[in-house]
C-alpha positions, 0 to 999 in steps of 0.5 A: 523487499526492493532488492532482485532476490528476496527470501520465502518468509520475505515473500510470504510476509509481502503476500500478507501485507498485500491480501488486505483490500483496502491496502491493494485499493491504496497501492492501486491509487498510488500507482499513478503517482511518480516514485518519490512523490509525495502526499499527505494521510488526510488526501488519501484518506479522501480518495480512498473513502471515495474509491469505497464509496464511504459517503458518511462523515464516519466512515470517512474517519474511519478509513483515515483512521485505520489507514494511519493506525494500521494500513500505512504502517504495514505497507511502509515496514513492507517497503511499498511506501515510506510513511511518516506517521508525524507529519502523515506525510507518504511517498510512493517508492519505485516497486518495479522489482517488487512486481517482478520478484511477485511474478516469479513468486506466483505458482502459473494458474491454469485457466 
């Protein structure tokens, strides 16, 4: 979706991706990496069964496991990471236009 002008359905489709917790928690911990930076599924998993508190061994697999088999896969088809699911291999993109074009998506709230 990195491009000034994206469609509702586009939108509508990135709103989804992203009302997932674990997939905001994820995108919250890339955030302070450089886009085009690179990391590895086994290090995300690690930082986010911490950001959880996922203490048990189980549960640890678990997060790596449905990062690799679900999570990733969504974020990378919605242009919010490009993640290789042979090497487990992700890279965090530039998402600047995607804030911005989210921004202008969002109806203003009244407090």
């Amino acid at each position: 979706m990195a491009h000034s002008q994206s469609t509702p359905a586009e939108r509508d489709a990135l709103f989804a991706v992203l009302a997932d917790p674990r997939r905001r928690r994820l995108l919250e911990l890339l955030e302070h990496l450089e886009p085009g930076r690179r990391t590895t599924l086994s290090d995300l998993s690690e930082r986010l069964a911490a950001a959880e508190e996922s203490t048990e061994r189980e549960q640890r697999q678990n997060v790596a496991v449905t990062l690799r088999h679900v999570h990733l896969p969504k974020l990378d088809d919605a242009g919010l990471v490009e993640y290789d699911p042979e090497t487990n291999v992700v890279e965090t993109v530039d998402r600047t236009d995607d804030r911005a074009e989210l921004g202008r998506a969002m109806p203003a709230t009244e407090e």
